[in-house]
GUMI-435319 format. One line per field, with one value per residue (C-alpha): x, y, z; residue number from 1; chain. Coordinates in steps of 0.5 Angstrom, whole numbers. Layout:
east <- c(X; ...)
north <- c(Y; ...)
up <- c(Z; ...)
resi <- c(NUM; ...)
chain <- c(A; ...)
END
This chain:
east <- c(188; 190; 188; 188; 181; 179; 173; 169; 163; 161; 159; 165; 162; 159; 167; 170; 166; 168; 175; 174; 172; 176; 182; 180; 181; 188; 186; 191; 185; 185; 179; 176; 169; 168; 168; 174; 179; 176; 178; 185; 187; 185; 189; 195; 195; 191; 187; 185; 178; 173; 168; 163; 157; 152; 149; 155; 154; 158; 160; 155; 157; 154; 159; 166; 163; 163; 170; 174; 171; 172; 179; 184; 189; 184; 178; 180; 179; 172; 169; 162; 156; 155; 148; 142; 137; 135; 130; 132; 133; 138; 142; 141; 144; 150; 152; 150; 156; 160; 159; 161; 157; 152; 152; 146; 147; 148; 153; 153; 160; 160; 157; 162; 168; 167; 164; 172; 175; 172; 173; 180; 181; 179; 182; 189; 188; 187; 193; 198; 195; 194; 201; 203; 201; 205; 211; 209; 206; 212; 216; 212; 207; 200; 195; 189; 185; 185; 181; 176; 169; 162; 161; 158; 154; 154; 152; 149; 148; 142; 141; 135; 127; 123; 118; 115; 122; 126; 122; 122; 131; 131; 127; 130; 137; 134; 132; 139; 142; 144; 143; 141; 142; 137; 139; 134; 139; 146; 150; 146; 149; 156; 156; 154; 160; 164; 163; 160; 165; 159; 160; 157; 153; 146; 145; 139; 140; 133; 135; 131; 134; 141; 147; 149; 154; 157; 156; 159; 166; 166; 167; 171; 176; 176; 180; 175; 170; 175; 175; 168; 163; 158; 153; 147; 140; 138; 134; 134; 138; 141; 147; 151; 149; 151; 159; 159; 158; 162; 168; 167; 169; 162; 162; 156; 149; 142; 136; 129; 125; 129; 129; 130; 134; 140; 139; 141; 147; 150; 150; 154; 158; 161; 161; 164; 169; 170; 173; 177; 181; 180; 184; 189; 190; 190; 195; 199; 201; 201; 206; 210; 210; 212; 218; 221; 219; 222; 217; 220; 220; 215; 222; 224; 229; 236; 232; 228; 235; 237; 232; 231; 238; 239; 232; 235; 241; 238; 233; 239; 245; 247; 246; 252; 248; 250; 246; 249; 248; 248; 250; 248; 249; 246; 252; 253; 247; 249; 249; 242; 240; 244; 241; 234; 232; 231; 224; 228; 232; 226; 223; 229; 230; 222; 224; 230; 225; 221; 226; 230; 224; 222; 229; 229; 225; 220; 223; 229; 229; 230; 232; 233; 240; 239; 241; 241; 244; 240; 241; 239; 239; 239; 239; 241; 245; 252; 257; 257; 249; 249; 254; 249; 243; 246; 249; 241; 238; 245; 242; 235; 237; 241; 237; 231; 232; 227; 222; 223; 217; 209; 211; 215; 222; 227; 234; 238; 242; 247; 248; 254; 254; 258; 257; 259; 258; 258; 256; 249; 249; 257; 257; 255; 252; 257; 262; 257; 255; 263; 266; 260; 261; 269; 266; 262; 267; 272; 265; 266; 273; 274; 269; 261; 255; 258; 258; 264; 265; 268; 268; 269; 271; 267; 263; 257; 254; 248; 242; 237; 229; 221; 219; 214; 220; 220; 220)
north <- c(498; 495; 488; 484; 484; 479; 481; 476; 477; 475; 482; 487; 493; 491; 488; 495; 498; 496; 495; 502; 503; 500; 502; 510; 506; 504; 495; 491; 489; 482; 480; 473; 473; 467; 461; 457; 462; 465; 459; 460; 465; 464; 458; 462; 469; 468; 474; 476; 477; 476; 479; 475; 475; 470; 469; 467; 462; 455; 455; 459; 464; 458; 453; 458; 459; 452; 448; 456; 453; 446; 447; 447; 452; 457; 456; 461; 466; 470; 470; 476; 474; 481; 480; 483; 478; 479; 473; 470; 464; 465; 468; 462; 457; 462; 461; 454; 454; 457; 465; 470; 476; 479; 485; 488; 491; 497; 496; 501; 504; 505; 498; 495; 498; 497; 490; 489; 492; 487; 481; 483; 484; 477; 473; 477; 475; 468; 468; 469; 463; 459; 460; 459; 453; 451; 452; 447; 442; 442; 440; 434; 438; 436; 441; 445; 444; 436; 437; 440; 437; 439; 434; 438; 443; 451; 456; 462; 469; 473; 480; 483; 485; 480; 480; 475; 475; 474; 467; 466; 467; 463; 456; 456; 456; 451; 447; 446; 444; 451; 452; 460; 465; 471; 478; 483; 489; 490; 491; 484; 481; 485; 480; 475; 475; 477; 471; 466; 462; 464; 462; 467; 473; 475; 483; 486; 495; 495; 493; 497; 504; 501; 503; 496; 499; 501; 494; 491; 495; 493; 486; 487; 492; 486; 480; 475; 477; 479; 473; 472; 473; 477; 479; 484; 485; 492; 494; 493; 498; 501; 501; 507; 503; 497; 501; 503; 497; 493; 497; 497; 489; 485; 480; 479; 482; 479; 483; 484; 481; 474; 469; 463; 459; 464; 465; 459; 458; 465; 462; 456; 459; 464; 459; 454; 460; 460; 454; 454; 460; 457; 450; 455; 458; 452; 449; 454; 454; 447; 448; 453; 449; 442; 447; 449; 443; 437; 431; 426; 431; 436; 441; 446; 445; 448; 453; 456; 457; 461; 465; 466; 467; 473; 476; 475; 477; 484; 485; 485; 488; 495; 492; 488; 483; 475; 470; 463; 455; 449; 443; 436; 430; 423; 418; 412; 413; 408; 403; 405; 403; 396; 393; 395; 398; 404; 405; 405; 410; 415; 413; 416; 422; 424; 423; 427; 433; 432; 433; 439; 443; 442; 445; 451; 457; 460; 464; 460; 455; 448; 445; 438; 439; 432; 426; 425; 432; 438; 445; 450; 458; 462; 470; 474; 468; 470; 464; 463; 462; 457; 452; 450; 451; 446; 441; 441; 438; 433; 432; 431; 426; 422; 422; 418; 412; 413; 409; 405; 400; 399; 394; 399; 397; 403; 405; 410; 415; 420; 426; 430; 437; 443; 451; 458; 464; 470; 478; 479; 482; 481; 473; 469; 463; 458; 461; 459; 453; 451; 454; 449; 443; 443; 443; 438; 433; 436; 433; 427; 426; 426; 421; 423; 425; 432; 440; 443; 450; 454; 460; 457; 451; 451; 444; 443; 437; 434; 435; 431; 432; 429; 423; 428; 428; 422; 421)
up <- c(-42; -49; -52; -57; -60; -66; -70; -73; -78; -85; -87; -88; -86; -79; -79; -80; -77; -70; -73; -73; -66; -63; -66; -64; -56; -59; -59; -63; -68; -71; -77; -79; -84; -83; -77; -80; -81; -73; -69; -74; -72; -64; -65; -67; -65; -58; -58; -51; -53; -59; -62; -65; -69; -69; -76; -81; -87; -86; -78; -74; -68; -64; -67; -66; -60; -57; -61; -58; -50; -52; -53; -46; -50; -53; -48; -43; -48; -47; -53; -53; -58; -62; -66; -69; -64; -58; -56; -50; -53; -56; -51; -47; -52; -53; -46; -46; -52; -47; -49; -44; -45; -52; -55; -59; -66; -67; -62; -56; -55; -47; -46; -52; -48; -41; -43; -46; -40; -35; -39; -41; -34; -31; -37; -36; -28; -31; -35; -29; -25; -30; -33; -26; -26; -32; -29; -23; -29; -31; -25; -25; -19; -22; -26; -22; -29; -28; -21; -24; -20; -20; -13; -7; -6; -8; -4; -8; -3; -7; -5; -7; -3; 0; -6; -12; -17; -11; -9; -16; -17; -10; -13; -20; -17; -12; -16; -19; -14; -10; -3; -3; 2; 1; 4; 4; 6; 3; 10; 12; 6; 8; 14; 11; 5; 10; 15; 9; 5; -1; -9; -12; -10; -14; -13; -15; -16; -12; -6; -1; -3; -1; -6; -9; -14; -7; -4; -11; -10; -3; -5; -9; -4; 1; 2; 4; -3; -7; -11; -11; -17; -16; -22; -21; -23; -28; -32; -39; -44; -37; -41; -37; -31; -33; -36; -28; -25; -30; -29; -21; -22; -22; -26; -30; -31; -32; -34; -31; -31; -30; -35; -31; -36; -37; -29; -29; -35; -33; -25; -28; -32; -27; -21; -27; -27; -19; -19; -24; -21; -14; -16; -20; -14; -10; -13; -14; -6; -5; -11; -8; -1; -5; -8; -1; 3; 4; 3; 7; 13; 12; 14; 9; 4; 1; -4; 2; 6; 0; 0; 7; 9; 4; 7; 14; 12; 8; 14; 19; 14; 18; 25; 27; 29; 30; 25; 27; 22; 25; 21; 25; 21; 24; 27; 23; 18; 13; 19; 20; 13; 11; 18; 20; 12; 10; 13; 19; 16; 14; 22; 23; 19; 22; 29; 28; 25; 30; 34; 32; 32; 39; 40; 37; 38; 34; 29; 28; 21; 21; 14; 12; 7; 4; 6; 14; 14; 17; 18; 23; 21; 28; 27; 32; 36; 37; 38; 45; 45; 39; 42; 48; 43; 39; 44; 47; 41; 41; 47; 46; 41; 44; 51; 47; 43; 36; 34; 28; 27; 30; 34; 38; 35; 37; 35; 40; 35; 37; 32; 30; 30; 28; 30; 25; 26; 23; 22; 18; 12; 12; 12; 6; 7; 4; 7; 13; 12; 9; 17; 20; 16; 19; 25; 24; 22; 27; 31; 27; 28; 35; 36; 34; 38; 40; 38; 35; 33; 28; 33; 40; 44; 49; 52; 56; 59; 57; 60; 61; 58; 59; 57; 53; 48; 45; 38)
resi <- c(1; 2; 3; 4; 5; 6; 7; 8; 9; 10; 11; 12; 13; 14; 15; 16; 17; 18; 19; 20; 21; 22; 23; 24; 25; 26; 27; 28; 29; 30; 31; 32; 33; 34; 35; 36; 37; 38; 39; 40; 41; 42; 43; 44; 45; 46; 47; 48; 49; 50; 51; 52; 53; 54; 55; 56; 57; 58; 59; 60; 61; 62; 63; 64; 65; 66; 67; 68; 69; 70; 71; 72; 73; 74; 75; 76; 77; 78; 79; 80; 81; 82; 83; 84; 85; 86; 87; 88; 89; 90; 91; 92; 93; 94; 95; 96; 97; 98; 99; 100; 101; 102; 103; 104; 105; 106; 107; 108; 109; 110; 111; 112; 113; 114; 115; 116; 117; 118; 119; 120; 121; 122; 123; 124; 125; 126; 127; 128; 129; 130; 131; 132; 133; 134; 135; 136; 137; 138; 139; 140; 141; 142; 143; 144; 145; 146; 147; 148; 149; 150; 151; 152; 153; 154; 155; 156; 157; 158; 159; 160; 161; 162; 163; 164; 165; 166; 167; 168; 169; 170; 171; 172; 173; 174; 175; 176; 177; 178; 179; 180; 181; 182; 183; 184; 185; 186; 187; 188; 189; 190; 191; 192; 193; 194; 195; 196; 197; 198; 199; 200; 201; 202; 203; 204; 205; 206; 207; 208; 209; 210; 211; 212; 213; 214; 215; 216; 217; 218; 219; 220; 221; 222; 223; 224; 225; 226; 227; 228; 229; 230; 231; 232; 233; 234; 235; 236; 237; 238; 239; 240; 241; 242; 243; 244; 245; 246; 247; 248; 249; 250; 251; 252; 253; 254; 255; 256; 257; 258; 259; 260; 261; 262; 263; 264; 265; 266; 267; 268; 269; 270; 271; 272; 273; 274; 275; 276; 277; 278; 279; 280; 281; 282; 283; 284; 285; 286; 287; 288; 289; 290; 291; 292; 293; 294; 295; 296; 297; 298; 299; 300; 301; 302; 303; 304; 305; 306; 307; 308; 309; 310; 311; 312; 313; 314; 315; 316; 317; 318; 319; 320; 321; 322; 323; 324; 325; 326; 327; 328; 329; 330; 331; 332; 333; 334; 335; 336; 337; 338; 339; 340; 341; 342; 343; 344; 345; 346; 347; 348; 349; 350; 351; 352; 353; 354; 355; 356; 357; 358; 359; 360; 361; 362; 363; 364; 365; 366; 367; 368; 369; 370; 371; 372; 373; 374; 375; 376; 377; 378; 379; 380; 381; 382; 383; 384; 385; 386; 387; 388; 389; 390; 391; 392; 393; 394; 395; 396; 397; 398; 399; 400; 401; 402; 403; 404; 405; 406; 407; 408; 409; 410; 411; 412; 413; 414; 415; 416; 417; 418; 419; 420; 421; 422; 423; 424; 425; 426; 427; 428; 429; 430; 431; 432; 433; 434; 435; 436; 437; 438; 439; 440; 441; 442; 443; 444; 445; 446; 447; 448; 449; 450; 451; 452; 453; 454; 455; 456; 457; 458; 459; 460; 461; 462; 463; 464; 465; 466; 467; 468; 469; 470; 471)
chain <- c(A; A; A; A; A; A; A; A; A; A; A; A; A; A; A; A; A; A; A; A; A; A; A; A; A; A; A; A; A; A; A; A; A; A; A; A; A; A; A; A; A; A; A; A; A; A; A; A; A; A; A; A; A; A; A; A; A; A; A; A; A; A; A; A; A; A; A; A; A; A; A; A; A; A; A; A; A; A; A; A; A; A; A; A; A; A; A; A; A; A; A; A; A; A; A; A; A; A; A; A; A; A; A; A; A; A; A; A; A; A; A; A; A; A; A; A; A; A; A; A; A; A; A; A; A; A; A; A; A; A; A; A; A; A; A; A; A; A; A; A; A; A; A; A; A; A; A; A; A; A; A; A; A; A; A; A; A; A; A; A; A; A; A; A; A; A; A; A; A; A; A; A; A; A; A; A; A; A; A; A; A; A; A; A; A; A; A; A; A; A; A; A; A; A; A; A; A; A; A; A; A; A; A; A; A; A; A; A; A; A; A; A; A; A; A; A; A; A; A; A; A; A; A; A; A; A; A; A; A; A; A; A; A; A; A; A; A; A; A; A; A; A; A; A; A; A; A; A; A; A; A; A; A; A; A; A; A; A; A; A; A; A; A; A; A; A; A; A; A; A; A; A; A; A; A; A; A; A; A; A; A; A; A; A; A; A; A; A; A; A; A; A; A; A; A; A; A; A; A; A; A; A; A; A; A; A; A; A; A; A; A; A; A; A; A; A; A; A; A; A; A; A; A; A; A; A; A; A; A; A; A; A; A; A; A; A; A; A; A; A; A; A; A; A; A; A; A; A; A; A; A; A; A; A; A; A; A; A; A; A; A; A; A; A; A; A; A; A; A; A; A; A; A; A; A; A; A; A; A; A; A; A; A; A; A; A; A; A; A; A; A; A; A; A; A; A; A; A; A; A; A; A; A; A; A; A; A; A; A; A; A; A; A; A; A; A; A; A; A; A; A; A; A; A; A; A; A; A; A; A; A; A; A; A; A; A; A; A; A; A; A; A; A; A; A; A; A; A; A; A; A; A; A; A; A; A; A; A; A; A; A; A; A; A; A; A; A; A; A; A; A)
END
């Protein structure tokens, strides 16, 4: 996997050093030495991770650090601390700036290496949705970043023996607002994920005998805990064990014995980064639905019906199958809207919804086209079956008057409607929708509130439907 990696470091040699490494692993390599000209570079070349050394004269690691994660256009960008100490404290105030991971000199190729991988590779997951996002933004679809919230409760599964530390890990998480669940067994905590709908998942490499690194790679192959993080417990300087789990997709590490404080702020940081990825991902479907539906009537719009007739049209190419249109059109709709007001008019439109979808199968697609004009997509229905189809949607429109207020005002509506057909795969939606819409105002023209068909002329009586079909 090649990346762009920013080395920065006031010490020229530690600076080419790694430039050297790296460039052996064929890494785009990009170099500062000191923070000023770091966070230039950052700003204008997004590199897709970097490296940074602690100690500089000026503006510290620590510094750098913080204003690169402040910013909303560079904060995504994992930044790993490289420095000669390796107190605890200092681990903590690096990911309270906002650190991603740490590396002690001299730098360990295997940890060096498999730390980028890891990070890349979930800094690259993020770019494709929060360039997702972007294009929603611009359509004026709101941003997943701006709903960030720390209100409710997290709930954290911690896989681990039932001893002394454990109890420790439990309180300290518990204390910071965390709702933990302790497994002691990695097939239990298995069922648990599988069922539970957890935010992170702390996994000690001790448990009982059992192989976490299996247990870690298992999360990560199955849809419910994919995008879970999940963080393991090793012993210090496993360096060859930390590379494997790493490369298996687990996305932090804490080493024993536990200090409580970075428990805590690699907890936040990783659950921090869930919600992020949970947000982008939840607005890129809300996006995506407000891109095909329609929001007045919740039914899906022309640039659906273009997809997915060009889907039925492929699925079926070859076949000789029929796919039929229906073009239904509210009778004297402008009526509708000078005299009882277009909240009237809107009722309308959603009874209509309603109503249409009561009338087709499950596997036909009702569409609102625009304005009071909706369309109905039947695959695998000939001419002779979309006629009585059609006119029994006519039929339970014009049976029931609508509702139009909530003091029970209602307004019968009749609709026009035209039919075409034509051969899968061969018929071309235009020409589809064109052949119905001269039905339809054949429809119109002979005196509205009937079925018109581009293929056939064949009436059928109305038929009579429930009260339960009342918009």
């Amino acid at each position: 996997m090649s990346a762009r990696v920013l080395v920065v470091d006031d010490i020229a040699a530690n600076v080419r050093l790694l430039e050297a490494k790296l460039l052996v692993e064929y890494y785009e390599v990009l170099t500062a030495n000191d923070g000023a000209s770091a966070l230039e570079i950052v700003g204008t070349s997004m590199p897709d991770i970097v490296l940074l050394d602690f100690m500089m004269p000026g503006m510290d690691g620590f510094e750098v650090c913080r204003r690169i994660k402040e910013n909303p256009a560079t904060g995504h960008i994992p930044v790993v601390m490289v420095t000669a100490l390796s107190e605890v404290a200092d681990r903590v105030r690096g990911l309270e700036a906002g650190a991603d991971d740490f590396l002690t000199k001299p730098v360990n190729d295997l940890a060096l290496f498999a730390r980028i991988r890891s990070l890349v590779r979930l800094k690259r997951a993020l770019d494709e949705w929060r360039a997702r996002e972007s294009t929603f933004t611009q359509f004026g679809l709101g941003s997943a970043l701006a709903e960030l919230s720390e209100a409710g409760t997290r709930q954290v599964l911690l896989v681990a023996d039932d001893y002394g530390p454990s109890h420790r890990i439990v309180e300290t998480l518990e204390s910071d607002g965390y709702s933990v669940v302790h497994s002691t067994s990695t097939d239990d905590a298995s069922a648990r994920a599988m069922d539970g709908d957890f935010d992170m998942i702390l996994a000690d490499d001790r448990v009982a005998g059992d192989d976490v690194l299996r247990f870690c790679s298992q999360l990560r192959s199955n849809e419910a805990t994919r995008h879970c993080p999940v963080l393991i417990m090793l012993d210090d300087g496993d360096t060859e064990r930390l590379a494997k789990a790493l490369d298996l997709g687990v996305n932090d590490y804490l080493v024993r014995p536990v200090n409580k404080d970075e428990l805590t702020a690699r907890t936040r940081t990783q659950i921090r980064r869930k919600q992020v990825e949970d947000n982008l991902r939840r607005q890129y479907e809300k996006s995506l639905t407000a891109a095909v539906t329609d929001s007045l009537t919740g039914l899906y719009n022309r640039r659906y019906l273009e997809t997915h007739f060009a889907e039925v049209s492929r699925d079926l190419a070859g076949s000789g199958k029929p796919v039929s249109i229906i073009v239904l059109d509210v009778d004297h709709f402008k009526k509708v809207n000078d005299e009882h007001g277009h909240a009237a008019g809107d009722q309308v439109l959603r009874g209509l919804a309603k109503r249409v979808l009561g009338g087709i199968r499950g596997f036909d697609t009702a569409i609102r086209l625009g304005g009071e004009e909706f369309v109905v997509l039947m695959p695998n229905v000939d001419a002779r079956a979309a006629f009585p189809a059609a006119n029994r949607i006519r039929a339970m429109v014009e049976e029931y008057p609508f509702a139009i207020s909530e003091a029970g005002e209602e307004l019968a509506v009749t609709v026009s409607i035209g039919v075409a057909t034509g051969t899968a795969g061969a018929a071309h939606l235009e020409e589809l929708l064109e052949r119905a819409d001269q039905a339809l105002y054949r429809a119109k023209n002979a005196g509205r509130n009937r079925v018109m068909s581009a293929d056939i002329e064949d009436p059928v009586a109305p038929a009579k439907y429930p009260e339960a079909l009342r918009a």
